[in-house]
CHARMM-style PDB file with segment names, atoms N, HN, CA, C and O in Angstrom:
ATOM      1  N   UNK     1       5.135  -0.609   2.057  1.00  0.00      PROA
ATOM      2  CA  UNK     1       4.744  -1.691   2.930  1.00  0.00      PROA
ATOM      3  C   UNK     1       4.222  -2.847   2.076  1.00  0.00      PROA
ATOM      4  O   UNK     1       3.603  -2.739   1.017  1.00  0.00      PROA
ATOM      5  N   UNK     2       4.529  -3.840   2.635  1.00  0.00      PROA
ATOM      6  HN  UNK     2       5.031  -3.928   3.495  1.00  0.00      PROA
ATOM      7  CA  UNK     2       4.087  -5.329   1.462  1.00  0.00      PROA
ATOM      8  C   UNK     2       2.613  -5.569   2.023  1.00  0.00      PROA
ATOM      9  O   UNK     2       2.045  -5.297   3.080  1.00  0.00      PROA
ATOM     10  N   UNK     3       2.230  -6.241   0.763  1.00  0.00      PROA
ATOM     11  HN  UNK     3       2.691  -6.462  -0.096  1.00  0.00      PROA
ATOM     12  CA  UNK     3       0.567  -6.915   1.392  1.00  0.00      PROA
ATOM     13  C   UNK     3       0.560  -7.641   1.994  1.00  0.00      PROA
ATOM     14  O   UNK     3      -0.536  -8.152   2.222  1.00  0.00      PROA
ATOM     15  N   UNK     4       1.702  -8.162   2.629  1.00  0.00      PROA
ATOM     16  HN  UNK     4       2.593  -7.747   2.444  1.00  0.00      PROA
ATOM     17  CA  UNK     4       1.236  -9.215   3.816  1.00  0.00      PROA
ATOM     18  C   UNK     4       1.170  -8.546   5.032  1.00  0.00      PROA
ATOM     19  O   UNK     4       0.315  -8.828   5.872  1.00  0.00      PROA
ATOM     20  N   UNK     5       2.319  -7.360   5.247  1.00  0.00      PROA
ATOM     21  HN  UNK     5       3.013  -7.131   4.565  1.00  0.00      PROA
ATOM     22  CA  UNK     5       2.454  -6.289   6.413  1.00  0.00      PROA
ATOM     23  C   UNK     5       0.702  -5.854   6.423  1.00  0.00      PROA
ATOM     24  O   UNK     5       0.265  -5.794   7.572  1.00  0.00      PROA
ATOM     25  N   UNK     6      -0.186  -5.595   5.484  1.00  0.00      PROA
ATOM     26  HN  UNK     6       0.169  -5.644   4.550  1.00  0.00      PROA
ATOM     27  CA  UNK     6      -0.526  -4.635   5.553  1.00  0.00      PROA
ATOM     28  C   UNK     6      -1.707  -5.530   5.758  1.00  0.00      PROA
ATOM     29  O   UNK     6      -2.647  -5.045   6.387  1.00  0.00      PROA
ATOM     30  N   UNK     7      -1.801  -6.677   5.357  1.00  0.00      PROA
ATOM     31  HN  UNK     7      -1.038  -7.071   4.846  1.00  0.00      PROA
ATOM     32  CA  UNK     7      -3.259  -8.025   5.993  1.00  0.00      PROA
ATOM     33  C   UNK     7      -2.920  -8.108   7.025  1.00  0.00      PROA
ATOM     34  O   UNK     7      -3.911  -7.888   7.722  1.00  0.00      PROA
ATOM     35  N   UNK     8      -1.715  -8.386   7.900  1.00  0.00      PROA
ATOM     36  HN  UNK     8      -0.910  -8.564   7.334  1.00  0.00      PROA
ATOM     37  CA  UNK     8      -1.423  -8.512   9.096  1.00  0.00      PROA
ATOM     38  C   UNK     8      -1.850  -7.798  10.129  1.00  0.00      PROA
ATOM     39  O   UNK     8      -2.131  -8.230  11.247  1.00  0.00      PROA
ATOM     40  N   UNK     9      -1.908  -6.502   9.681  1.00  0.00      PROA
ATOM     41  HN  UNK     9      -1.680  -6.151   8.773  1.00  0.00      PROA
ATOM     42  CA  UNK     9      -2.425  -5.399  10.560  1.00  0.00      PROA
ATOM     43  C   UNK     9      -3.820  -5.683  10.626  1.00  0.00      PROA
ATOM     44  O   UNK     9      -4.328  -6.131  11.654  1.00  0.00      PROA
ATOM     45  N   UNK    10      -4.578  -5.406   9.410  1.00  0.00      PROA
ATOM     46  HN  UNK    10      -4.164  -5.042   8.575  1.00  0.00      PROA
ATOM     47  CA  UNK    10      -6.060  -5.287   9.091  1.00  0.00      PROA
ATOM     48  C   UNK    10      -6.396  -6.482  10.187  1.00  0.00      PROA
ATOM     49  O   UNK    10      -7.013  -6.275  11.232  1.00  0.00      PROA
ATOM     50  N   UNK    11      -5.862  -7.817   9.751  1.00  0.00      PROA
ATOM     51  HN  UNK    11      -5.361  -7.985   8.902  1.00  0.00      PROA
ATOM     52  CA  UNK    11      -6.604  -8.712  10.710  1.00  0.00      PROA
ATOM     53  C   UNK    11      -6.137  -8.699  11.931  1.00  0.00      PROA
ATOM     54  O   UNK    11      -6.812  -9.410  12.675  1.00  0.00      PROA
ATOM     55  N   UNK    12      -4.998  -8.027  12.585  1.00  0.00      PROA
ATOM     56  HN  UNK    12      -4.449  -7.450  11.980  1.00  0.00      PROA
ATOM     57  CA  UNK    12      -4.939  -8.197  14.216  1.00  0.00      PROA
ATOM     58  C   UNK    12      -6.018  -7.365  14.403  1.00  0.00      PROA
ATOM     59  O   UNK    12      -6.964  -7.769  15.080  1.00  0.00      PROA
ATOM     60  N   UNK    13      -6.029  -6.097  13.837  1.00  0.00      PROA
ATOM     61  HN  UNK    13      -5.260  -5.769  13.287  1.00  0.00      PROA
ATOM     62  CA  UNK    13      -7.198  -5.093  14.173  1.00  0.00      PROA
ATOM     63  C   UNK    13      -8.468  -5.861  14.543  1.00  0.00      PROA
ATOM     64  O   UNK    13      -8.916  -5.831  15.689  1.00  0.00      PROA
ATOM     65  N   UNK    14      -9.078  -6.598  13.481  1.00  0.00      PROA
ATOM     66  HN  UNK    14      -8.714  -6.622  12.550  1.00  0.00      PROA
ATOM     67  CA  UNK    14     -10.489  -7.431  13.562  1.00  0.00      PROA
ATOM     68  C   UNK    14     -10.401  -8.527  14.808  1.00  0.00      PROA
ATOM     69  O   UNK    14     -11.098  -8.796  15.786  1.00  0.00      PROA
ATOM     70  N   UNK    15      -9.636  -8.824  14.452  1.00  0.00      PROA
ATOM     71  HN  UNK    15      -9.070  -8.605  13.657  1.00  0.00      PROA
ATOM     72  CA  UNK    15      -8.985 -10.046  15.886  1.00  0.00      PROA
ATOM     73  C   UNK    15      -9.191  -9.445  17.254  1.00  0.00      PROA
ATOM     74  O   UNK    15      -9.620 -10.101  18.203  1.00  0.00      PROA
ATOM     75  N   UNK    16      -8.877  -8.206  17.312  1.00  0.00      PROA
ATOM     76  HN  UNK    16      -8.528  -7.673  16.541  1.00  0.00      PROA
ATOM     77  CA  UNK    16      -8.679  -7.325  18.679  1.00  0.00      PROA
ATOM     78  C   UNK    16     -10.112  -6.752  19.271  1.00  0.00      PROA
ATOM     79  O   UNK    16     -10.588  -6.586  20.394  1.00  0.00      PROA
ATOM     80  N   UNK    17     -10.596  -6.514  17.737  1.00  0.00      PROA
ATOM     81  HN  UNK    17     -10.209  -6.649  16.825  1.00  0.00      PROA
ATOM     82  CA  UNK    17     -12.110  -5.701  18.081  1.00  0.00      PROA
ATOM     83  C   UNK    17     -12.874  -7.221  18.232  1.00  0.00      PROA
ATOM     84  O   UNK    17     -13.581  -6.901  19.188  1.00  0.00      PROA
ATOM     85  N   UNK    18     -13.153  -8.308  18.037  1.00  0.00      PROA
ATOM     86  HN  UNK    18     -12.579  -8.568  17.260  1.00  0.00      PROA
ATOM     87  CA  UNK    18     -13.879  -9.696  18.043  1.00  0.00      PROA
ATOM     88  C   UNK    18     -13.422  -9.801  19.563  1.00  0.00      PROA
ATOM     89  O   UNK    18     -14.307  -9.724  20.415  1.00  0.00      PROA
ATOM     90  N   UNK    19     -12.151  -9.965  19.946  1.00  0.00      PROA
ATOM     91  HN  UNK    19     -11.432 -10.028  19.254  1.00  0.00      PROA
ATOM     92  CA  UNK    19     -11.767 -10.142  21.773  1.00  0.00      PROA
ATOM     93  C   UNK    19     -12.408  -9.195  22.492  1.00  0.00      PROA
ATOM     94  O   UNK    19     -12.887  -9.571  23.562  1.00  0.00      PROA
ATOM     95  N   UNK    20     -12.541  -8.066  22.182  1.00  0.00      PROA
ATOM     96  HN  UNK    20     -12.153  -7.761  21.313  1.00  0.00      PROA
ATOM     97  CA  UNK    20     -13.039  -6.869  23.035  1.00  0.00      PROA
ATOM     98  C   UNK    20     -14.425  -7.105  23.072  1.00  0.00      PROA
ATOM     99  O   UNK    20     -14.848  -7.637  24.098  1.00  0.00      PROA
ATOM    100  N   UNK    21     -15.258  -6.818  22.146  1.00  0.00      PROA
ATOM    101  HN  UNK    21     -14.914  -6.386  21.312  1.00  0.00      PROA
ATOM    102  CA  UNK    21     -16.817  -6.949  21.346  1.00  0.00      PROA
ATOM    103  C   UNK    21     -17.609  -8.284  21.952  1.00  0.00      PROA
ATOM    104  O   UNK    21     -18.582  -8.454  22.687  1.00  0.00      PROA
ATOM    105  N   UNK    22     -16.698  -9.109  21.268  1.00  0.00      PROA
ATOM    106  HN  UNK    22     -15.908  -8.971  20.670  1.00  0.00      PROA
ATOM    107  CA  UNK    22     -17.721 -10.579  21.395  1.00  0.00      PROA
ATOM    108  C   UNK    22     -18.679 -10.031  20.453  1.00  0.00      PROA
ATOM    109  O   UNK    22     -18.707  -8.927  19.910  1.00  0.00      PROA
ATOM    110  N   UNK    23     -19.639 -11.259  20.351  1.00  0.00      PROA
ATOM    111  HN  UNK    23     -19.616 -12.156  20.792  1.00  0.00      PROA
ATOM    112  CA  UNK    23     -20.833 -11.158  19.594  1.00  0.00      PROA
ATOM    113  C   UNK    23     -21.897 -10.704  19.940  1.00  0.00      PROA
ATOM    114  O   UNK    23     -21.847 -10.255  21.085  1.00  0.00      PROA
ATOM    115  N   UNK    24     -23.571 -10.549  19.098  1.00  0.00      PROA
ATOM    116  HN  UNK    24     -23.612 -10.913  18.167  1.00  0.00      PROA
ATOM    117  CA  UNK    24     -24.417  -9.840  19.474  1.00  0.00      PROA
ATOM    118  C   UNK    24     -24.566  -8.386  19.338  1.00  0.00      PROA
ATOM    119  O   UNK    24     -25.503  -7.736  19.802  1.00  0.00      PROA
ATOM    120  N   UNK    25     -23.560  -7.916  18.656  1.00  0.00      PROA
ATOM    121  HN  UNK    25     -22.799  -8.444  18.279  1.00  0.00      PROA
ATOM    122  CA  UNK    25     -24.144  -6.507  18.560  1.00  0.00      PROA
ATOM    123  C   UNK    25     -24.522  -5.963  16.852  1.00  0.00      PROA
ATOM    124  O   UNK    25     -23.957  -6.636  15.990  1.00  0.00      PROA
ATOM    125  N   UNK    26     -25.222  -5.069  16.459  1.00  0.00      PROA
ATOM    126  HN  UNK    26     -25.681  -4.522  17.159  1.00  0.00      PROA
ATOM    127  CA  UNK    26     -25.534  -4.795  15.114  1.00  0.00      PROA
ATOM    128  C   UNK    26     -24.282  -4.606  14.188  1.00  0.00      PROA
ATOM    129  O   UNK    26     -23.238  -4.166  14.670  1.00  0.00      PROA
ATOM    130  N   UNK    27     -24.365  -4.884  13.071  1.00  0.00      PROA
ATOM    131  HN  UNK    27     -25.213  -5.241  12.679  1.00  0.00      PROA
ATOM    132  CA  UNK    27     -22.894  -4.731  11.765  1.00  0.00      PROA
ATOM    133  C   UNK    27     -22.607  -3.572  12.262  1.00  0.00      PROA
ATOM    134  O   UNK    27     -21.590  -3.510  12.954  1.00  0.00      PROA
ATOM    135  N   UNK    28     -23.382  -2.388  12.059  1.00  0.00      PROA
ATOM    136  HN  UNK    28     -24.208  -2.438  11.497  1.00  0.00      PROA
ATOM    137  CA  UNK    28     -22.765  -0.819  12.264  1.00  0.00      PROA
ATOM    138  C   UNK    28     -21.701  -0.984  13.400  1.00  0.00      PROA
ATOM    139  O   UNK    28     -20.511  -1.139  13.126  1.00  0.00      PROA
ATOM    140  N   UNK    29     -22.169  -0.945  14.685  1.00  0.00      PROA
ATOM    141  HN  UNK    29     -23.136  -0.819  14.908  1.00  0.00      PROA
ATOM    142  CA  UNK    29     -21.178  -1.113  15.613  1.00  0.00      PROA
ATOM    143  C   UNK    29     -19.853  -1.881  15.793  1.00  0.00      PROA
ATOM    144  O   UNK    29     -18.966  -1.772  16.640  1.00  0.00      PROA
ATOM    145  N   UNK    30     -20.055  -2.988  14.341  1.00  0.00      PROA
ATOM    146  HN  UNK    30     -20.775  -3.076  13.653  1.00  0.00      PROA
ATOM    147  CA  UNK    30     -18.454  -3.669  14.218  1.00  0.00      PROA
ATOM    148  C   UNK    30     -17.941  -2.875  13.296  1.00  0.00      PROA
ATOM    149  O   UNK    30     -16.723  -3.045  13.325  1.00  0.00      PROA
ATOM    150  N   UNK    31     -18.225  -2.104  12.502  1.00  0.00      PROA
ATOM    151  HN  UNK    31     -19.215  -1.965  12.478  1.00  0.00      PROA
ATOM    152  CA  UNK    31     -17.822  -1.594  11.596  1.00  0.00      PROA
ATOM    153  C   UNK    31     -17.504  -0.392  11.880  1.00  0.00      PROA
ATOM    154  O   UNK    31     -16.480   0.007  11.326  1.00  0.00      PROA
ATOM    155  N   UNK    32     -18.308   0.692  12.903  1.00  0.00      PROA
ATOM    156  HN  UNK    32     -19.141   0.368  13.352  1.00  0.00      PROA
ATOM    157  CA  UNK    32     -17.323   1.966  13.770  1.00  0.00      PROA
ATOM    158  C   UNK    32     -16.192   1.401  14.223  1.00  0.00      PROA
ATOM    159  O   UNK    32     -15.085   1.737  13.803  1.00  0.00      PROA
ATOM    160  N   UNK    33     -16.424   0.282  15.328  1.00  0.00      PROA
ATOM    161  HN  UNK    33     -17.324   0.009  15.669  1.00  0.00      PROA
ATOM    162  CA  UNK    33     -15.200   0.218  15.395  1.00  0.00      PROA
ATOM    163  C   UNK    33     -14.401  -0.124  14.719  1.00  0.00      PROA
ATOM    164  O   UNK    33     -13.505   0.717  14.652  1.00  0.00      PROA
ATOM    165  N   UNK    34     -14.227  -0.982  14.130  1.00  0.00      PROA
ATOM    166  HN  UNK    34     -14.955  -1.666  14.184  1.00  0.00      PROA
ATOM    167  CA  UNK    34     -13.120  -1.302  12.984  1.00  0.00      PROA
ATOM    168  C   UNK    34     -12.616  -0.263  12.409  1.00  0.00      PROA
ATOM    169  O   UNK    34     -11.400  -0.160  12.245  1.00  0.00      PROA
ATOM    170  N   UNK    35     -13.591   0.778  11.969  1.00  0.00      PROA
ATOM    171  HN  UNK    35     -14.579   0.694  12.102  1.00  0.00      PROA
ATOM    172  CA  UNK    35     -13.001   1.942  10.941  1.00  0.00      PROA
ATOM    173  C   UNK    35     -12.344   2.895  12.689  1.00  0.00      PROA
ATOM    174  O   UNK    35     -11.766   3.950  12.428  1.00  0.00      PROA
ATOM    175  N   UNK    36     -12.424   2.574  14.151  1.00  0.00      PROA
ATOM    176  HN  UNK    36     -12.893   1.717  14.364  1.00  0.00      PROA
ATOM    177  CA  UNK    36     -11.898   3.338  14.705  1.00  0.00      PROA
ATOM    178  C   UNK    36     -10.062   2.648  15.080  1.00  0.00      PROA
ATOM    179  O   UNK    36      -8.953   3.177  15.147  1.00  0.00      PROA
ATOM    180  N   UNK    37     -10.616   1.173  15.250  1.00  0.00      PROA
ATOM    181  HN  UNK    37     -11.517   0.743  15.195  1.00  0.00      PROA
ATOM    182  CA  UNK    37      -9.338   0.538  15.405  1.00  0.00      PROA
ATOM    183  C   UNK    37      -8.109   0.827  14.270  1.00  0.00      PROA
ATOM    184  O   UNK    37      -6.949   1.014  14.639  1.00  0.00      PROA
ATOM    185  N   UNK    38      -8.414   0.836  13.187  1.00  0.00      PROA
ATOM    186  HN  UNK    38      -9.356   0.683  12.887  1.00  0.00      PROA
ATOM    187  CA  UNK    38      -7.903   1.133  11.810  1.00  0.00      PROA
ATOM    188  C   UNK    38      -7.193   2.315  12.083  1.00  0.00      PROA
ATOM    189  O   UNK    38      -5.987   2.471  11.891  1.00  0.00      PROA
ATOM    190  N   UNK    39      -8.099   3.267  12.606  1.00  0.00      PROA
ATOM    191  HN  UNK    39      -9.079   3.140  12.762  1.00  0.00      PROA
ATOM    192  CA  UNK    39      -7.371   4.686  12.484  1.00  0.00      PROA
ATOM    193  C   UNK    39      -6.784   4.614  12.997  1.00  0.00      PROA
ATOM    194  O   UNK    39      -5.646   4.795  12.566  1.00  0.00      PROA
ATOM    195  N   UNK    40      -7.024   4.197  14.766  1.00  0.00      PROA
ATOM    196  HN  UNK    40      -7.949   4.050  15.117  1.00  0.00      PROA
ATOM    197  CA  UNK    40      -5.113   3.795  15.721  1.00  0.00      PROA
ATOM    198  C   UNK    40      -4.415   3.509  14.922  1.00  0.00      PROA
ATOM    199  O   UNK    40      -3.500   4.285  14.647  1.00  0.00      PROA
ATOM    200  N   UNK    41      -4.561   2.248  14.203  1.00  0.00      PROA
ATOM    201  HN  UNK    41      -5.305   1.617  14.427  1.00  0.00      PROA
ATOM    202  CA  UNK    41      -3.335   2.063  13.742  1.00  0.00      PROA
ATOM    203  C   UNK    41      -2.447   2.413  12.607  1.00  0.00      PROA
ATOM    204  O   UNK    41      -1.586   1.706  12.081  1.00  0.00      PROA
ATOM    205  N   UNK    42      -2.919   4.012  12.226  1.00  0.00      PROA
ATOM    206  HN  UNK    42      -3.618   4.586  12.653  1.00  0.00      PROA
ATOM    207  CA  UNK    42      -2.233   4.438  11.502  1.00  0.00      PROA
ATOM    208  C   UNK    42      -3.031   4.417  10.235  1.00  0.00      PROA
ATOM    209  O   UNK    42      -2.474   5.008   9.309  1.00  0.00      PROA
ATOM    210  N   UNK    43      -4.525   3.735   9.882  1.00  0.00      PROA
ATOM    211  HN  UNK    43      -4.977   3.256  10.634  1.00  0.00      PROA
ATOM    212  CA  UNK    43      -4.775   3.768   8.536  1.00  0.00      PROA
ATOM    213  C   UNK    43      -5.935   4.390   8.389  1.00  0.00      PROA
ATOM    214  O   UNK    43      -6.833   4.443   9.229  1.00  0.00      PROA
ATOM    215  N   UNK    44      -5.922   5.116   6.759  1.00  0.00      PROA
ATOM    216  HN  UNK    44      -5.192   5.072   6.077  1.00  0.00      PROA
ATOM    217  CA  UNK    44      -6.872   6.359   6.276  1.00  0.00      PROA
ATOM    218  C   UNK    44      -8.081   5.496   5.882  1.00  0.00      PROA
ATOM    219  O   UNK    44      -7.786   4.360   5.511  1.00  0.00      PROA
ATOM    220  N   UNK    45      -9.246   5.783   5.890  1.00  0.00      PROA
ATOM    221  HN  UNK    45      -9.485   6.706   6.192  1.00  0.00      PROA
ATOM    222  CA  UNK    45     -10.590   5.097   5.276  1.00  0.00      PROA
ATOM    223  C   UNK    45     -11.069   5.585   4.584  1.00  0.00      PROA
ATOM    224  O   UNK    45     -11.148   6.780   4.870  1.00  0.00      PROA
ATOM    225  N   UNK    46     -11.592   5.291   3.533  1.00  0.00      PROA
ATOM    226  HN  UNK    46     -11.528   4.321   3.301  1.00  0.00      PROA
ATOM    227  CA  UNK    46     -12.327   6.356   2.640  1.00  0.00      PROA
ATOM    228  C   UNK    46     -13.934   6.014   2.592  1.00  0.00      PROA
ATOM    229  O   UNK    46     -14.708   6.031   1.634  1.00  0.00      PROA
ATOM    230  N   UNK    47     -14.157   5.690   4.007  1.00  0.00      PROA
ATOM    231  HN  UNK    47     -13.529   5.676   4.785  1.00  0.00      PROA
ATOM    232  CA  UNK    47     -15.870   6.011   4.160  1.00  0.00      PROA
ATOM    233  C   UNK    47     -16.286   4.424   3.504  1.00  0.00      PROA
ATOM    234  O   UNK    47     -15.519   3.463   3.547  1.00  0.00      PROA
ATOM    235  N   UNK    48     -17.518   4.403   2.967  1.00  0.00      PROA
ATOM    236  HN  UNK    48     -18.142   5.184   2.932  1.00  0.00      PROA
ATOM    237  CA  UNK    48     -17.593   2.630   2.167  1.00  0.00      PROA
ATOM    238  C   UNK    48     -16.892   2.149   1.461  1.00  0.00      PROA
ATOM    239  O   UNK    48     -17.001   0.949   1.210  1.00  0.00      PROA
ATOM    240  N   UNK    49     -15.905   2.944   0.884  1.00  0.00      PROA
ATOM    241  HN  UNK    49     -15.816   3.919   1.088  1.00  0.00      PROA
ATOM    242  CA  UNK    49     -14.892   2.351  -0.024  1.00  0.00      PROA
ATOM    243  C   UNK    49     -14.106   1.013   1.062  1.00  0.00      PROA
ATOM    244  O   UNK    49     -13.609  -0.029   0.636  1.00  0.00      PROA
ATOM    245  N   UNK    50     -14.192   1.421   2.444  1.00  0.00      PROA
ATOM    246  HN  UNK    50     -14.596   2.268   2.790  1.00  0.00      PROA
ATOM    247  CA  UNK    50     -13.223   0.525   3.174  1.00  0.00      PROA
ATOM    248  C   UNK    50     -13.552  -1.001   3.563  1.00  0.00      PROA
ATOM    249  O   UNK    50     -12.874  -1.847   4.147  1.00  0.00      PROA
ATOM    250  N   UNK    51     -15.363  -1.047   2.802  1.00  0.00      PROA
ATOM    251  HN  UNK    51     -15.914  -0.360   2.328  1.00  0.00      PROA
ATOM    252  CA  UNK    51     -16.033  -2.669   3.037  1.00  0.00      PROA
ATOM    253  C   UNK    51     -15.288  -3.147   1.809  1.00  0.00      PROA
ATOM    254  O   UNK    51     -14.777  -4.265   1.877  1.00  0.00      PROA
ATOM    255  N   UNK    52     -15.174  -2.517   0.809  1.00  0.00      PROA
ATOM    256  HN  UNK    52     -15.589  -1.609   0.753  1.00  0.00      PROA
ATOM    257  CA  UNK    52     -14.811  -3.658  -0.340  1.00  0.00      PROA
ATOM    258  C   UNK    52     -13.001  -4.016   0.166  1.00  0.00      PROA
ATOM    259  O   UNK    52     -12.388  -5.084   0.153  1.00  0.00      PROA
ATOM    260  N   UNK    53     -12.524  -2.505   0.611  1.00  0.00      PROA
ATOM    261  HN  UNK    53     -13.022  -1.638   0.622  1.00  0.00      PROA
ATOM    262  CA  UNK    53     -11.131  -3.351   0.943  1.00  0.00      PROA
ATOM    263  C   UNK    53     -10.993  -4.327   1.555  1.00  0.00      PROA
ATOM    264  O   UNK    53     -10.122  -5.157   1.291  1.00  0.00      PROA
ATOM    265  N   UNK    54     -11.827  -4.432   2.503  1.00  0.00      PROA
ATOM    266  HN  UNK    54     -12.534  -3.758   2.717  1.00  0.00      PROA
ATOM    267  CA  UNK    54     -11.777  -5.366   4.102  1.00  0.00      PROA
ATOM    268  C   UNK    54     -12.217  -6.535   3.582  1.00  0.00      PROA
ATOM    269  OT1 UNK    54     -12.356  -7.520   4.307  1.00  0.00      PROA
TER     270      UNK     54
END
């Protein structure tokens, strides 16, 4: 998969969880979800390793 396929995803993901979410809630809770949206879509996390990817 190319790195643009693979930014494309990452940011619809963030895009999707920001429409759903809105603002106001603590980092942790953007960041479950994100690491849950991620997993829908097919991708592995390796725990904090996945802030420096993101």
């Amino acid at each position: 998969m190319q790195t643009d396929e693979i930014t494309f995803k990452i940011i619809g993901c963030a895009i999707k969880l920001d429409n759903t979410l809105g603002n106001g809630f603590q980092k942790v809770i953007y960041q479950r979800c994100l690491a849950f949206e991620l997993r829908k879509a097919a991708w592995i996390l390796l725990g904090k390793r996945a802030n420096y990817f993101l």
